[in-house]
Every structure is written in structure tokens, then in C-alpha cells.
N, C-alpha and C positions, 0 to 999 in steps of 0.2 A: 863696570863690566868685569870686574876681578873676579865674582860669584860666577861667572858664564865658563866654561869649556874654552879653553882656548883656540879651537882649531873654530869655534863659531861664533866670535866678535867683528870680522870682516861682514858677514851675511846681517848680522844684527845691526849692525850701522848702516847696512845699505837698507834692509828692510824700514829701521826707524827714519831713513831720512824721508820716505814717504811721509810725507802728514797725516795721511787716515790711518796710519797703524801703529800699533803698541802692543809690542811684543810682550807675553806672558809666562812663557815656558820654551825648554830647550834642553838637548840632551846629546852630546856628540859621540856617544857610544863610547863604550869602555872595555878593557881588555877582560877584570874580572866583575861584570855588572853585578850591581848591588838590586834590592827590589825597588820597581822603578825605573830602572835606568835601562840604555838600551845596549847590545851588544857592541864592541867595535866593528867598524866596517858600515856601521848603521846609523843614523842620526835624525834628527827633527826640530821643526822651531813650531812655536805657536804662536799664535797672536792675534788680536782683534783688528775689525777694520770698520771705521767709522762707518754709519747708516745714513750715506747724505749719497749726494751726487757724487761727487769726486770719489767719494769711499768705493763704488760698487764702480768707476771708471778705472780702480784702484786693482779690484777683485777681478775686471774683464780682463788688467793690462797684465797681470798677473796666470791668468791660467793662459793667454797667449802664450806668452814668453818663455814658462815654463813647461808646460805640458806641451806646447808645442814647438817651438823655437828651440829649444834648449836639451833635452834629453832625448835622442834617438834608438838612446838602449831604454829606455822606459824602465830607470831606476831612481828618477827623483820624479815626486809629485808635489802637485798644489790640488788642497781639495778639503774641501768645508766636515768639520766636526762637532760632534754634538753629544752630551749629558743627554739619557733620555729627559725629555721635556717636562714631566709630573716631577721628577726631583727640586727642578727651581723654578723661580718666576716666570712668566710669560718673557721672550727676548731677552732671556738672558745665560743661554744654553750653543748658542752657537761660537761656534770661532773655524778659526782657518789655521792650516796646518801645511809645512814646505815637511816631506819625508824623502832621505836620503838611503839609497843601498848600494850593496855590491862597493863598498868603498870608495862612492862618489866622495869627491873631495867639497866640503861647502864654502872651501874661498874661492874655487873654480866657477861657482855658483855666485858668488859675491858679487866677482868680479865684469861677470857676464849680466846680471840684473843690474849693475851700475854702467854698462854701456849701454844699455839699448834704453834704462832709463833717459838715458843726458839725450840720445839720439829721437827715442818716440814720445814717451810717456809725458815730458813736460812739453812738449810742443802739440801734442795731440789734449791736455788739459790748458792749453792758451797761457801757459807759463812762461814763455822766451819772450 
């Protein structure tokens, strides 16, 4: 995690402790962004999410919590990304994407997807 943005190692370990997901990209904004990178005050993770049951249990418990539960100023999102589709293989163009603005903070974020996981998410996948 040394190669990651330091302000979004807390969100990254809460995201990996999911099982269906694996994180692939991440950018936690910069004062003078480089190409690529995103501004400060702005941020993003990426990552995939398994294609099983659990995974898209993974994908519902996810735009709950966060599109709903969790931003009332409607500055961080969860929400599916895509390569157009003729550039690569069949299923292999999509991914999922948490975006941060307005200088949401993302351990604020961390910290919030690691309670309400311990409280819903593994009790509602028959994990306790």
C-alpha cells in the first residue's frame, strides 16, 4: 500500500476486506495534478467485483450505503464504469467506481463502510 495516496489506504482496506473485490486504480487528488491525476479536494477508487452471488450482494450493499445512507450532500458516488465495449473482450470492460468531491474526506468514508459493514453486510450474507 506504499504506491497508494496516503489519505486512501483506510478506504482501500475496508473496500479489500470485502471478498468480491479488488481494487485496481485510485487517485486522491493533488494540489498540482499531473496527466491522469485528479485535482485536490477530488478523489476516486476503482475496482472489480466478483460475478457470483455474493459479488452483486456486494454491488446492492454498496450503492445502499453509499448513494444512499451515507452522502446527503450528493458528493461521493458509487456507480459502474465502462471502456466502450468493441475496444476489449466480451466481460471484460466493466468495473465499479466510489468518486469523491467538494473535499470529502475518504477515511470519513472508510470509516463509515466498516460500521455498517460489521452491523449489515456480513449478517445479511449469513457471515456471523
Amino acid at each position: 500500500m506504499e504506491h497508494l495516496d496516503q489519505n486512501f489506504v483506510s478506504l482501500i482496506q475496508v473496500l479489500n476486506s470485502f471478498e468480491t473485490i479488488e481494487t485496481i486504480g485510485s487517485c486522491g487528488g493533488h494540489i498540482n495534478p499531473k496527466e491522469g491525476q485528479w485535482e485536490k479536494g477530488t478523489w476516486y477508487v476503482k475496482f472489480e467485483i466478483e460475478e457470483t452471488p455474493v459479488g452483486w450482494r456486494t454491488i446492492e450493499f454498496l450503492a445502499w450505503a453509499i448513494n444512499k445512507e451515507y452522502d446527503d450532500d450528493l458528493t461521493v458516488f458509487f456507480m459502474p464504469k465502462s471502456n466502450p465495449p468493441w475496444l476489449n473482450k466480451p466481460n471484460r470492460t466493466l468495473c465499479w467506481v466510489i468518486e469523491g468531491y467538494n473535499d470529502q474526506n475518504p477515511n470519513d468514508l472508510a470509516e463509515f463502510l466498516g460500521k455498517v459493514k460489521s452491523d449489515f453486510y456480513d449478517y445479511a450474507n449469513g457471515t456471523l
